[in-house]
C-alpha angles and dihedrals in degrees: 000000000000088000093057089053092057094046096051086050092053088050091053101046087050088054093048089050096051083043090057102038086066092042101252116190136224097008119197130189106196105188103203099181090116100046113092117235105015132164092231135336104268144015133201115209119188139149140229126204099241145000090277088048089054103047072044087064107036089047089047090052091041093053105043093042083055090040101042096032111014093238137124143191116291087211128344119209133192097025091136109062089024091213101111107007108184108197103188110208084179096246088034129059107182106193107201106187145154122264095248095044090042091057087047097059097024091180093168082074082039088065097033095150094061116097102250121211111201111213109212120210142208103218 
């Protein structure tokens, strides 16, 4: 168990860091383990700027997590259009939008019971 902890924390700070190298904006941890029946344990919610920021963000997670951990998304949604791009780790569901989109859905208030982490950044 312990092992799978470290590993999904791994995972995160290595999506956080592909997040960041790209300067993704408003990023949001939501931890979920507390909440019955979920799809996955967290999930990481940020935002680009356009349509190209986003594809930026999504290709710069998917390469450092393959490059840092050897692992890859277990299924990748949205890409098309690149306003909400859902990249599913299994225990980690990283949601990449749009501002607009992102107020739309506002799944952060969706999942109001989870314990949210704000990741503050320095761009």
């Amino acid at each position: 168990m312990a092992k799978d902890n470290i590993n999904v924390d791994l995972l995160i700070s290595t999506i956080l860091s592909g997040i960041e190298d790209v300067k993704g904006k408003e990023i949001n941890i939501l931890d979920l383990r507390e909440i019955e029946n979920t799809v996955c344990d967290y999930f990481i919610v940020c935002e680009g700027t356009s349509n190209t920021q986003v594809n930026a963000i999504v290709n710069a997670v998917q390469k450092k997590v393959s490059k840092e951990l050897k692992d890859k998304p277990w299924h990748i949604e949205g890409q098309d259009n690149a306003e909400w791009v859902l990249m599913d780790y299994v225990n980690v569901v990283v949601h990449v939008f749009q501002k607009q989109i992102r107020e739309y859905y506002d799944i952060e208030s969706l999942w109001g019971d989870a314990k949210t982490t704000i990741i503050e950044t320095n761009y």
